[in-house]
DSSP file (Angstrom, degrees, kcal/mol; ACC not computed):
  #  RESIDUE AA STRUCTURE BP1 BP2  ACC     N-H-->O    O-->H-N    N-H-->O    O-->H-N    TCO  KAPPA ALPHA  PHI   PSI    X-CA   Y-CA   Z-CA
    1    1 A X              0   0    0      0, 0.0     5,-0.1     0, 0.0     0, 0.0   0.000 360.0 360.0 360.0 135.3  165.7  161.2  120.2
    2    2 A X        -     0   0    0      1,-0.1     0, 0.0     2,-0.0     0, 0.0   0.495 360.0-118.2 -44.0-159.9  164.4  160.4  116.6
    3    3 A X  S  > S+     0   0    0      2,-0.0     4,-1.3     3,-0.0     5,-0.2   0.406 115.8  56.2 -98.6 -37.1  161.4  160.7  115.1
    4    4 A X  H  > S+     0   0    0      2,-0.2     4,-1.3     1,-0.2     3,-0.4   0.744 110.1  56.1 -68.2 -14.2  160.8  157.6  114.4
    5    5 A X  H  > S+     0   0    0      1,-0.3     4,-1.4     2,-0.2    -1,-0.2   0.711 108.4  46.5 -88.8 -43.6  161.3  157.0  118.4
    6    6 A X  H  4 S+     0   0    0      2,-0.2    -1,-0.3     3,-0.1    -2,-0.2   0.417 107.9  51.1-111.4  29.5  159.2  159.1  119.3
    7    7 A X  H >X S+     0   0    0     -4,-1.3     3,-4.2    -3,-0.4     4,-1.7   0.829 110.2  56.2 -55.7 -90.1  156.2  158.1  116.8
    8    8 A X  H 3X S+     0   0    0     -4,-1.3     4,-2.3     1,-0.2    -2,-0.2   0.632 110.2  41.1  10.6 -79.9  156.9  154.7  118.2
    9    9 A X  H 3X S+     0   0    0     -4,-1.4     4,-1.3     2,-0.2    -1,-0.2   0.641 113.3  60.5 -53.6 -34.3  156.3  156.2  122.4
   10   10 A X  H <> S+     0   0    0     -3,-4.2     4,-1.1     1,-0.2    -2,-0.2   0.980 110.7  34.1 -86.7 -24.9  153.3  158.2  121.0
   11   11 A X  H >X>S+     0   0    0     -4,-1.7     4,-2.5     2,-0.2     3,-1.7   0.979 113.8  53.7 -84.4 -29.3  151.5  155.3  119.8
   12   12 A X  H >X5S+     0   0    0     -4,-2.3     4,-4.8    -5,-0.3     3,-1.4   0.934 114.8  48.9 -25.9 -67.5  152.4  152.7  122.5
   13   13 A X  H 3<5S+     0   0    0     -4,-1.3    -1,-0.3     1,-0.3    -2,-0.2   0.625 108.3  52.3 -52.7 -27.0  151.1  155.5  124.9
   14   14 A X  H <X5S+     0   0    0     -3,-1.7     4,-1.2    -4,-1.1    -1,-0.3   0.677 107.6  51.2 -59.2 -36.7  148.1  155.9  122.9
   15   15 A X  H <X5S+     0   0    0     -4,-2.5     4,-1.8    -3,-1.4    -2,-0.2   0.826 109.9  57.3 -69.7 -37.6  147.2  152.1  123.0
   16   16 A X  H  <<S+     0   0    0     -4,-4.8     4,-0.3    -5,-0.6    -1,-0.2   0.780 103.4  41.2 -59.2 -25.0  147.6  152.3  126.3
   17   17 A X  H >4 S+     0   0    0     -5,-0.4     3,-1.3     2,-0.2    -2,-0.2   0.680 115.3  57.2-110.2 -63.2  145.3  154.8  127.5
   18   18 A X  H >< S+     0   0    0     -4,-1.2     3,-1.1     1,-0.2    -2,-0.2   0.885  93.0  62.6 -36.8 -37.5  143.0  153.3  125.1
   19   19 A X  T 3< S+     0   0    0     -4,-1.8    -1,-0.2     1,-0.2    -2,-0.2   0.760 107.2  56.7 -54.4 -31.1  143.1  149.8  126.6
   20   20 A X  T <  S+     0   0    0     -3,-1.3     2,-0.4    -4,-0.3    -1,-0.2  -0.037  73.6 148.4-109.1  49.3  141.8  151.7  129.5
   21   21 A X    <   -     0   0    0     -3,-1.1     2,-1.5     1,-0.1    58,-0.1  -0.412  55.2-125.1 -85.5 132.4  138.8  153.3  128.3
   22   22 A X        -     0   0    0     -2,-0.4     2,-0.3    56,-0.1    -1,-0.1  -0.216  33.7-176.4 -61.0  55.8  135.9  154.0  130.7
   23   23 A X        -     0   0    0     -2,-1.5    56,-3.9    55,-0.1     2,-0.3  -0.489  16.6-161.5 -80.3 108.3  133.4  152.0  128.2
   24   24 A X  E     -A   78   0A   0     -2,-0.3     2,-0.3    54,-0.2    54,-0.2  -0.860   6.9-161.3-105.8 146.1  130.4  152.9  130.6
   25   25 A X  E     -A   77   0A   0     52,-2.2    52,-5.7    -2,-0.3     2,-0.5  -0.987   8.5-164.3-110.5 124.1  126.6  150.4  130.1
   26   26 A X        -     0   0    0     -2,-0.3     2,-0.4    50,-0.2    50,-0.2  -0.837   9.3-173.1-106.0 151.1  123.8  151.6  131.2
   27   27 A X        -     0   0    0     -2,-0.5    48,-0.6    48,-0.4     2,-0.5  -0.976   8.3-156.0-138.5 141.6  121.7  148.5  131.2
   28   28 A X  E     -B   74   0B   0     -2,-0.4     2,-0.4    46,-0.2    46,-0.2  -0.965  10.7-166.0-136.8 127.3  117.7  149.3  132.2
   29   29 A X  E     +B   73   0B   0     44,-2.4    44,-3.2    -2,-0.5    -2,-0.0  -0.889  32.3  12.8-120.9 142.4  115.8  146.5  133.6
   30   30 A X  S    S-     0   0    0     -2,-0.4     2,-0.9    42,-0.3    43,-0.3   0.461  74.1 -67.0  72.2 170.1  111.8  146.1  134.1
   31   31 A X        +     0   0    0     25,-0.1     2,-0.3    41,-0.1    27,-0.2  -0.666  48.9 162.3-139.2  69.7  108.6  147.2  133.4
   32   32 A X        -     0   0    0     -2,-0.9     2,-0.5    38,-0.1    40,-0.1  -0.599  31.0-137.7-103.2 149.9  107.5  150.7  134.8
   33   33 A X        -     0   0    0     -2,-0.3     2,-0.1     1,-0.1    21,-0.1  -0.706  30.0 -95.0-104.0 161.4  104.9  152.2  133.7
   34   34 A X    >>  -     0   0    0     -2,-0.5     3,-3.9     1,-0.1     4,-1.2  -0.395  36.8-114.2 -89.2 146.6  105.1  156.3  133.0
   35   35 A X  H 3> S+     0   0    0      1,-0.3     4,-1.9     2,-0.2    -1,-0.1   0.553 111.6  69.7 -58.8 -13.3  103.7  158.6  136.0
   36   36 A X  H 34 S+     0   0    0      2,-0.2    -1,-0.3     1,-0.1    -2,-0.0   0.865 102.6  39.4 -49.3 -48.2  101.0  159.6  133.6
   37   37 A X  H X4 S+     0   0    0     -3,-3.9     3,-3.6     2,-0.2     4,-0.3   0.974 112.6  50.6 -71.2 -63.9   99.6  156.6  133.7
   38   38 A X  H >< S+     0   0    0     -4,-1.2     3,-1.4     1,-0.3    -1,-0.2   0.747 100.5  68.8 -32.7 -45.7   99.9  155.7  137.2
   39   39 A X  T 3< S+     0   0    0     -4,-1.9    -1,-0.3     1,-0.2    -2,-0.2   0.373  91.4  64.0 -39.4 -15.0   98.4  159.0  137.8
   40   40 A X  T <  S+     0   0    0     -3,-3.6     2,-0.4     1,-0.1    -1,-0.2   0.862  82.4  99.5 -85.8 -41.3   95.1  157.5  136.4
   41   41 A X    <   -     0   0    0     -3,-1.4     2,-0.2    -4,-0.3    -1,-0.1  -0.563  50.6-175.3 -86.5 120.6   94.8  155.1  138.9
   42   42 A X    >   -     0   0    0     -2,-0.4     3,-3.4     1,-0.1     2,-0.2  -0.623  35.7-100.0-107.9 155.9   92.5  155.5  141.9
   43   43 A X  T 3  S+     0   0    0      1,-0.2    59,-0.2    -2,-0.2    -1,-0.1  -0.163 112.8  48.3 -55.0 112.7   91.6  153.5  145.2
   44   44 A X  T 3  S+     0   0    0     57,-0.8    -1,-0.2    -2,-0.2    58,-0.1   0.217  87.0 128.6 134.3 -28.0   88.3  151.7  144.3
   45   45 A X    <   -     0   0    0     -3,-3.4    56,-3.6    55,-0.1    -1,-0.2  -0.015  54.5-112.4 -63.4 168.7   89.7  150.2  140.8
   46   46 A X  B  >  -F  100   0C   0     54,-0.2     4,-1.4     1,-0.1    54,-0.2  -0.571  23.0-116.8 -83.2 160.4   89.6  146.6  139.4
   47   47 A X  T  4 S+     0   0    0     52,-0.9    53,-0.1     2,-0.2    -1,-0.1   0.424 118.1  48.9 -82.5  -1.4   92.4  144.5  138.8
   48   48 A X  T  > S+     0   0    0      3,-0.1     4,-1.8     2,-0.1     3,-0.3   0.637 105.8  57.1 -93.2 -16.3   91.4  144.6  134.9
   49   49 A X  T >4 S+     0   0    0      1,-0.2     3,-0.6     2,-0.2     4,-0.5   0.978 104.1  52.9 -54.2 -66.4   91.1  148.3  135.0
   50   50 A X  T 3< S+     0   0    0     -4,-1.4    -1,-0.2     2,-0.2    -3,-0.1  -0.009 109.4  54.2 -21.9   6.3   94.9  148.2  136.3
   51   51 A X  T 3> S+     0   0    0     -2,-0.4     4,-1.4    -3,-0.3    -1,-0.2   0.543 107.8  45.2 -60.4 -60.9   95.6  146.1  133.2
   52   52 A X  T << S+     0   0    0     -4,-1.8    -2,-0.2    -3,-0.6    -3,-0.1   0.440 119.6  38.7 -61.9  -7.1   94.3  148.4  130.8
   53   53 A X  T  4 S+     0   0    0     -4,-0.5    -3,-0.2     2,-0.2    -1,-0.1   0.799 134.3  12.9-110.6 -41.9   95.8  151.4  132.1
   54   54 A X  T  4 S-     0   0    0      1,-0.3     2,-0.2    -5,-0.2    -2,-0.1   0.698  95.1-137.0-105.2 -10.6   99.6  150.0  133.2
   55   55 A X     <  -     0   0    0     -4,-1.4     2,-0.5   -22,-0.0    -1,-0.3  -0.735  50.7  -5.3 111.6 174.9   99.7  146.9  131.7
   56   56 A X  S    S-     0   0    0     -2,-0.2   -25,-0.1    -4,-0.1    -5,-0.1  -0.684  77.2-114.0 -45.8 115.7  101.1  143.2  133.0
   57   57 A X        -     0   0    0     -2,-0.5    13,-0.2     2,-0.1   -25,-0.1  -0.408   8.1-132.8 -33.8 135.0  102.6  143.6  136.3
   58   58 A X  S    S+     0   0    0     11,-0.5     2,-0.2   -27,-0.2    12,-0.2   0.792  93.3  29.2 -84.8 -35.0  106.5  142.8  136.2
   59   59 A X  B     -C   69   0B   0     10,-1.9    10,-0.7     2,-0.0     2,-0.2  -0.722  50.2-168.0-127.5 166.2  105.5  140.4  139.7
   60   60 A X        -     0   0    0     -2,-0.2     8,-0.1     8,-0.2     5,-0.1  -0.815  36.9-119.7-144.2  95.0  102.9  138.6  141.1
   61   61 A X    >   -     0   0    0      6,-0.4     3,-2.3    -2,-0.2     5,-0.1  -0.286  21.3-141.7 -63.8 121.9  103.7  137.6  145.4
   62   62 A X  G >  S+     0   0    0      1,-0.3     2,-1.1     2,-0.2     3,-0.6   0.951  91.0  40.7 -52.9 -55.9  103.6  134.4  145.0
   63   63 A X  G 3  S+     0   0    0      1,-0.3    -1,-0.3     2,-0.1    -2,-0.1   0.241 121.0  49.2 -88.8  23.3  101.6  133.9  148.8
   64   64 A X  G X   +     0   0    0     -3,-2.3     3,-1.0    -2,-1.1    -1,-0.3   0.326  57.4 171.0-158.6  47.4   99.8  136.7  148.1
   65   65 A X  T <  S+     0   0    0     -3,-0.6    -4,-0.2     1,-0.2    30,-0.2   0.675  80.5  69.0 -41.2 -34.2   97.9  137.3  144.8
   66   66 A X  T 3  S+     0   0    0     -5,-0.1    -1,-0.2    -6,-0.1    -2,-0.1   0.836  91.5  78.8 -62.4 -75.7   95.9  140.5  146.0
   67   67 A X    <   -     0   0    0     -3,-1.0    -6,-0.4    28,-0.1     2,-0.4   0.240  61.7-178.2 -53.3 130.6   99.6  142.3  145.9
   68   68 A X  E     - D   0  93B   0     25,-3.0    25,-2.7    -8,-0.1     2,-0.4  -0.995   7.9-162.9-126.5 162.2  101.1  143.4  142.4
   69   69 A X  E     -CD  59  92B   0    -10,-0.7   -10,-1.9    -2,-0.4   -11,-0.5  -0.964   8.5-169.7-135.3 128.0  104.5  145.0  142.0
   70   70 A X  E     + D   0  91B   0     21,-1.3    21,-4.0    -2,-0.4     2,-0.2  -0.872  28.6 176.9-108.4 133.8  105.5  146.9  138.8
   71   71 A X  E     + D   0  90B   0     -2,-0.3     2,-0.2    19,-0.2    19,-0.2  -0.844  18.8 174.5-146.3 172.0  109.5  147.6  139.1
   72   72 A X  E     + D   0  89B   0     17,-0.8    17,-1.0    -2,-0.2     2,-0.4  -0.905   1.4 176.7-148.7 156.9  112.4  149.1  137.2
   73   73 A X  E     -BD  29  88B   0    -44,-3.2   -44,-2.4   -43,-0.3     2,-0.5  -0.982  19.5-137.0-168.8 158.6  115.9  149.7  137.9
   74   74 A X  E     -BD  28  87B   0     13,-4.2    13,-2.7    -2,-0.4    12,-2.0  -0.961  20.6-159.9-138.2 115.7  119.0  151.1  135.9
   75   75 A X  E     - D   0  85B   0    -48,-0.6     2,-0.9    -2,-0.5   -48,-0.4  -0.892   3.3-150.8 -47.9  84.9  122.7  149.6  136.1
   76   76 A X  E     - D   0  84B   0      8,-1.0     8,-1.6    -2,-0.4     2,-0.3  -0.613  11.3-179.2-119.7 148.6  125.8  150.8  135.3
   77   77 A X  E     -A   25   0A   0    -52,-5.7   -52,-2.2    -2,-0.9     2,-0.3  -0.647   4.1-176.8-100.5 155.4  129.0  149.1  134.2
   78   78 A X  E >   -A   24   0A   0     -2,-0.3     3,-2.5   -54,-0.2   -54,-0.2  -0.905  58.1 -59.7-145.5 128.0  132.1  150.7  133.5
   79   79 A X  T 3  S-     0   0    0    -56,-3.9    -1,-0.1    -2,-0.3     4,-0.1   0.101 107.1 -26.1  51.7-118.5  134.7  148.4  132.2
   80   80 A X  T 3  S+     0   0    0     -2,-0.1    -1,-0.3     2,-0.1     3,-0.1   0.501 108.8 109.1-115.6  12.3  135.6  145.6  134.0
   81   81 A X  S <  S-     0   0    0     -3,-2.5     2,-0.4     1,-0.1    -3,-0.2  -0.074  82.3 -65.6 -83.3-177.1  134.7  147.3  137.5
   82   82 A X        -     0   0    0     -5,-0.1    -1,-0.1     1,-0.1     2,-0.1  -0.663  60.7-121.4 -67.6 106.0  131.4  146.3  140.2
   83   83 A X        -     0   0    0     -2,-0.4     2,-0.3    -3,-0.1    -6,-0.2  -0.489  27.7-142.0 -63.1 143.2  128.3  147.2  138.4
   84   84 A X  E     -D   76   0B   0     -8,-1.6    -8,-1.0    -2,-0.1    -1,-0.0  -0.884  11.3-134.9 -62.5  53.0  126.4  149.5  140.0
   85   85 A X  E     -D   75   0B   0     -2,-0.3   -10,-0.3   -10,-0.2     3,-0.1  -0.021  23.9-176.8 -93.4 107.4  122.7  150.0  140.4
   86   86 A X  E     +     0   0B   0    -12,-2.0     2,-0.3     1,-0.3   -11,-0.2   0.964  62.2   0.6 -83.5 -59.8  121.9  153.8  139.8
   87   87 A X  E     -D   74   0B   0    -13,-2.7   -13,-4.2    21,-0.1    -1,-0.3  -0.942  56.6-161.4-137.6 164.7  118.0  154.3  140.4
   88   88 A X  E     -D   73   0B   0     -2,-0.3    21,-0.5   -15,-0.2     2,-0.4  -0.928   7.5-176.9-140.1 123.2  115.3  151.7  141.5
   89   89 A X  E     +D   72   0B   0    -17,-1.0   -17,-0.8    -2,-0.2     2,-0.4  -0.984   9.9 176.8-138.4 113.3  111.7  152.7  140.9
   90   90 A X  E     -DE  71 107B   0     17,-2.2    17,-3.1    -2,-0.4     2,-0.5  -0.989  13.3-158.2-142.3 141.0  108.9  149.9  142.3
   91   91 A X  E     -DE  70 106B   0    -21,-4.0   -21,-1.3    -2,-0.4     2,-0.5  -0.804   7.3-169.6-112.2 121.2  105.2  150.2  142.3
   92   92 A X  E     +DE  69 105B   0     13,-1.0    13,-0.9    -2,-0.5     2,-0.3  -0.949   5.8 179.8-124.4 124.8  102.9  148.3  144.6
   93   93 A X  E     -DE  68 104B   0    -25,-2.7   -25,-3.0    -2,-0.5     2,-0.3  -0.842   8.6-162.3-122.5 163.6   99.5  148.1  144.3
   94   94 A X  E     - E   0 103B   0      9,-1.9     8,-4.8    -2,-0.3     9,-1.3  -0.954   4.4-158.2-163.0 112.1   97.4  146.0  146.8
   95   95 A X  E     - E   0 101B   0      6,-0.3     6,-0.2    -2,-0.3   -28,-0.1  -0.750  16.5-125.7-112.0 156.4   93.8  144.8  146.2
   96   96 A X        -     0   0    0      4,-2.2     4,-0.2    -2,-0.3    -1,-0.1  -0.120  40.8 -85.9-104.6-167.4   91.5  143.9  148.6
   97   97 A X  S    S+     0   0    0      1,-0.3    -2,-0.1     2,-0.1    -1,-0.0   0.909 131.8  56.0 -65.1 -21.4   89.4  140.4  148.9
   98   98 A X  S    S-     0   0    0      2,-0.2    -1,-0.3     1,-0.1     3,-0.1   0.967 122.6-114.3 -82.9 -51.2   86.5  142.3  146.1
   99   99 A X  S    S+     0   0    0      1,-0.3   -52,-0.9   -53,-0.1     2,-0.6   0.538  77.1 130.6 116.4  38.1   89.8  142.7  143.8
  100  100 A X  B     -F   46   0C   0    -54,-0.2    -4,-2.2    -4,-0.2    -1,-0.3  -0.970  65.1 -95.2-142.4 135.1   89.6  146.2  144.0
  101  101 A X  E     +E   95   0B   0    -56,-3.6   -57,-0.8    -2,-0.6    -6,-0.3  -0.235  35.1 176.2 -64.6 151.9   92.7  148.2  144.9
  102  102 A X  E     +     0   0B   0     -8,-4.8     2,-0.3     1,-0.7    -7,-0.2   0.334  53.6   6.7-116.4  -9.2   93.3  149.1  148.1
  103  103 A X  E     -E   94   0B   0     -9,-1.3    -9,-1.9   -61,-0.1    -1,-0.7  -0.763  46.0-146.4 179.3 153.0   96.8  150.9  148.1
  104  104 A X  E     +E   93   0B   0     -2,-0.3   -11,-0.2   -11,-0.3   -61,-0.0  -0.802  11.8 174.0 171.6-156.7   99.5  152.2  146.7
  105  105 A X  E     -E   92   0B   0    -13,-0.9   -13,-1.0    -2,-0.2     2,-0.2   0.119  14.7-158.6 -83.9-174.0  103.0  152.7  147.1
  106  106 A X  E     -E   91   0B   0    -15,-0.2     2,-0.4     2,-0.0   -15,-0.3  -0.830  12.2-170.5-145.3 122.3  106.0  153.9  145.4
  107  107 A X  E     -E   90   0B   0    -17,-3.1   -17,-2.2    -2,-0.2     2,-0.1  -0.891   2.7-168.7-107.4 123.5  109.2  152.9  146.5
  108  108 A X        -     0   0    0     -2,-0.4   -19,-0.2   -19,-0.2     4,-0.1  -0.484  39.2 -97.0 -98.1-167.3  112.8  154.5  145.1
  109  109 A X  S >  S+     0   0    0    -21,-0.5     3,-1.0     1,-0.3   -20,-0.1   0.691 120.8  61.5 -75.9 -31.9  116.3  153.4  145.5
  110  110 A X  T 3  S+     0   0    0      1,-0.2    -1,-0.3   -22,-0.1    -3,-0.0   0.954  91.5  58.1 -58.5 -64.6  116.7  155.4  148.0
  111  111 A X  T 3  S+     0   0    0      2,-0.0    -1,-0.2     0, 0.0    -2,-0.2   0.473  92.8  98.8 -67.8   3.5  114.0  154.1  150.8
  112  112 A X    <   -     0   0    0     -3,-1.0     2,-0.4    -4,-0.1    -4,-0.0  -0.271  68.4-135.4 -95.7-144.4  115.5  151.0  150.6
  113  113 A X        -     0   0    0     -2,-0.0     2,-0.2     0, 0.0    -2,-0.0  -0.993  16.0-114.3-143.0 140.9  118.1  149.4  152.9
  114  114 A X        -     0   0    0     -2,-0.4     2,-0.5     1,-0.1     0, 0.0  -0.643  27.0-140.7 -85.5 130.6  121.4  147.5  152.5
  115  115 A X        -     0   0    0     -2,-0.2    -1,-0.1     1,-0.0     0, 0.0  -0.851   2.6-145.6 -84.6 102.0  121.2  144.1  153.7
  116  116 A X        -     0   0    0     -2,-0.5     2,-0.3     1,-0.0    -1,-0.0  -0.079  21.3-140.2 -61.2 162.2  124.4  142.8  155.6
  117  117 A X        -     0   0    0      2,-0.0     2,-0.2     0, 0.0    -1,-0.0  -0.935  21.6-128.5-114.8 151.0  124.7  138.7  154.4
  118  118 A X        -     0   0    0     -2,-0.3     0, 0.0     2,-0.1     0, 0.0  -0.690  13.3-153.9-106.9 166.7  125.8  136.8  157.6
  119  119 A X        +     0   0    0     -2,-0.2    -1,-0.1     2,-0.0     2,-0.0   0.273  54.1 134.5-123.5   5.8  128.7  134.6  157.2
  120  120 A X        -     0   0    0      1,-0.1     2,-0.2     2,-0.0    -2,-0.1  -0.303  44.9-141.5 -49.5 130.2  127.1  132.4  160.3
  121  121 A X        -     0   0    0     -2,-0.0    -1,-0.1     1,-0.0    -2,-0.0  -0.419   5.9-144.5-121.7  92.3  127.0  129.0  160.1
  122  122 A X        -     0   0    0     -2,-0.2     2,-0.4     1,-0.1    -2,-0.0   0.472  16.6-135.9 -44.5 129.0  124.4  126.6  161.1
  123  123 A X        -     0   0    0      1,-0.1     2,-0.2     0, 0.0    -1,-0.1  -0.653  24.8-137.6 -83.1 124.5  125.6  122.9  162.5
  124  124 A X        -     0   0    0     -2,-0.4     2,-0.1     1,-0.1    -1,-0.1  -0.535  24.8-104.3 -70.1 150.7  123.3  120.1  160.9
  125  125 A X  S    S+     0   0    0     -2,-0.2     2,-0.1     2,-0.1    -1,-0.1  -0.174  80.9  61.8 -76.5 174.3  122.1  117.3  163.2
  126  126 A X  S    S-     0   0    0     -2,-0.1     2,-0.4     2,-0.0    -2,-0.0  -0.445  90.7 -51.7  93.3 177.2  123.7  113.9  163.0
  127  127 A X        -     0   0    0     -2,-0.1    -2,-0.1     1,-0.1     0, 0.0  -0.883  51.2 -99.2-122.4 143.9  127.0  113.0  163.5
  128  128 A X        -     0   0    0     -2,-0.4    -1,-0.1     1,-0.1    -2,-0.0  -0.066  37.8-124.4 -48.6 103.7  130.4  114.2  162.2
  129  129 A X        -     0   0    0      1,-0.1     2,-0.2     4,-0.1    -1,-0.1  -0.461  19.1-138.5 -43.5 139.0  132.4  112.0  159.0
  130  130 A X     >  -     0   0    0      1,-0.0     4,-2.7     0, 0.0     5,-0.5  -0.485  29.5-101.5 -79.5 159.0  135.7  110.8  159.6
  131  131 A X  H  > S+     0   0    0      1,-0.3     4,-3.6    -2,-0.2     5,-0.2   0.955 121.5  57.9 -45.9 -62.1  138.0  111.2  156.9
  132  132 A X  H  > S+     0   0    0      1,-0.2     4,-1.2     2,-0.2    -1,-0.3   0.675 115.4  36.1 -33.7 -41.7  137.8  107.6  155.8
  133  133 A X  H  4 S+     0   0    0     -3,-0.4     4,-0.3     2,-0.2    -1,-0.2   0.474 114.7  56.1-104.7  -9.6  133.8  107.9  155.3
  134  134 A X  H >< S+     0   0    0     -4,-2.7     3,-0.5     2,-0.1    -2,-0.2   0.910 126.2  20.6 -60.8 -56.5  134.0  111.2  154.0
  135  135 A X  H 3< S+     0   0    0     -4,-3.6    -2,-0.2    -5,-0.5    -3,-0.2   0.755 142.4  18.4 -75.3 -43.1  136.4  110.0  151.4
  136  136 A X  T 3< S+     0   0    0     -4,-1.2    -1,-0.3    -5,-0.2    -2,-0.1  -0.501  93.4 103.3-144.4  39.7  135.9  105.9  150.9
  137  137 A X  S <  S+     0   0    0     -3,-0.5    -4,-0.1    -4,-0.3    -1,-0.1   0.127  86.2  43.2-109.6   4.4  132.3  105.6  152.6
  138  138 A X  S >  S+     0   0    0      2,-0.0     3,-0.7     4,-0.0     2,-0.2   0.209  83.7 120.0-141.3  11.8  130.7  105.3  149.4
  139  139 A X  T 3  S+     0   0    0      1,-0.2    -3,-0.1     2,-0.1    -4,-0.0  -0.612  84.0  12.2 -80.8 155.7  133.3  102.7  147.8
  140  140 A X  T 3  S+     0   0    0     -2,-0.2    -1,-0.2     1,-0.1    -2,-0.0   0.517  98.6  93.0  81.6  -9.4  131.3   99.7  147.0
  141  141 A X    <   +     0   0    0     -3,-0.7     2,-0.4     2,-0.0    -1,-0.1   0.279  59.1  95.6-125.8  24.5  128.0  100.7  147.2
  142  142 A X        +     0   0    0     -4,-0.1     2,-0.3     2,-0.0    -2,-0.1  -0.935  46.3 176.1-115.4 118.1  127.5  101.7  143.5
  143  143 A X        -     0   0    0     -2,-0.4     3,-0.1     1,-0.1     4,-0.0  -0.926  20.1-162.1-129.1 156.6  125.7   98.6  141.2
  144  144 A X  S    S+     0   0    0     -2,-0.3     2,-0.4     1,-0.1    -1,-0.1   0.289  79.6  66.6-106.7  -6.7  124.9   99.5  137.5
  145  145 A X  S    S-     0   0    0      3,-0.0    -1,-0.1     0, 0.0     3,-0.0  -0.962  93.8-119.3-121.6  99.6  122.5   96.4  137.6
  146  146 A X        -     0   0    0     -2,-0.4     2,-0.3     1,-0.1    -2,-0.0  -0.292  36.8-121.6 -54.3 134.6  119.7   96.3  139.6
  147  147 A X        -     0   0    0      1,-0.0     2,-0.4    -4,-0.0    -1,-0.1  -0.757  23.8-159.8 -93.2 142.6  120.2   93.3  142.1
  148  148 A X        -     0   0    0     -2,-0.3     2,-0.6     5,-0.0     3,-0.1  -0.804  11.6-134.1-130.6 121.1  117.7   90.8  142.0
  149  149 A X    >>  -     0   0    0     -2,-0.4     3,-1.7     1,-0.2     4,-0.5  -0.830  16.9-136.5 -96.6 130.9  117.1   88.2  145.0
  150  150 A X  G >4 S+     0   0    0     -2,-0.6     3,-0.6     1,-0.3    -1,-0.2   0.579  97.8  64.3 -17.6 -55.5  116.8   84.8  143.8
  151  151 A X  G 34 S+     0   0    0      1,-0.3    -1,-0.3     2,-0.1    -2,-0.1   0.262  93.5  58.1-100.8  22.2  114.0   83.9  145.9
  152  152 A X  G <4        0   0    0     -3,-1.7    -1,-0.3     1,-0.1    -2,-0.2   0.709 360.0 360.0-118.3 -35.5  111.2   86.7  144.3
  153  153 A X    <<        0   0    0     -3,-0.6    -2,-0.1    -4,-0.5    -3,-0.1   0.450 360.0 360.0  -7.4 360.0  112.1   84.6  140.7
């Protein structure tokens, strides 16, 4: 075999294993505040003292303003594969009707739980289209001109 042949082989084989590089992203999402801080806060505070110390809350439950939740969570991609969600960090605080905390938590990635998705599907009421009124039920019944009866002139 040449040289030149195997030049050739070494780079092919070098683009190749390059094309397949494990270009990993760690992607870091939301707004936790550092344990220091958190550490500051005691049962009895306000909900503008918990402003000044962590900041905006990343959430607000919508049906439940006394709740705030401070979250973060860290992704990784590699290539063209499933990203991945590496840690989850969420903060809950919970004030009571005076607006003065009354707990809280700390949640990791770990305490939570995988949610199976059902692939059940639920029959609407009413009665079954035929092909013909799936397909051609709606010929005709498109005007671009509102129609006007004669006898309100």
């Amino acid at each position: 075999m040449s040289i030149n042949k195997i030049f050739v082989l070494s780079v092919f084989f070098a683009a190749l294993l390059s094309a397949c590089s494990s270009d990993m992203f760690l992607t870091h999402n939301g707004n936790m505040p550092s344990n220091e801080r958190i550490s500051q806060l005691k049962l009895g505070d306000t909900k503008e003292q918990v402003v000044r110390t962590l900041g905006a809350p990343s959430s607000v439950v919508s049906f439940d303003k006394n709740t705030w939740i401070y979250m973060s969570s860290s992704i990784k991609r590699v290539a063209f594969m499933e990203p991945k969600e590496v840690s989850r960090d969420i903060l809950t605080i919970e004030f009571n009707n005076e607006g003065r905390i009354s707990n809280i938590e700390r949640l990791t990635k770990a305490d939570g739980k995988e949610i199976a998705v059902s692939t059940d599907a639920t029959k609407a009421q009413g009665h079954d289209q035929g092909f013909f009124e799936k397909y051609f039920g709606g010929v005709g019944g498109y005007s671009p001109f509102p129609v006007v009866d004669p006898r309100e002139l």
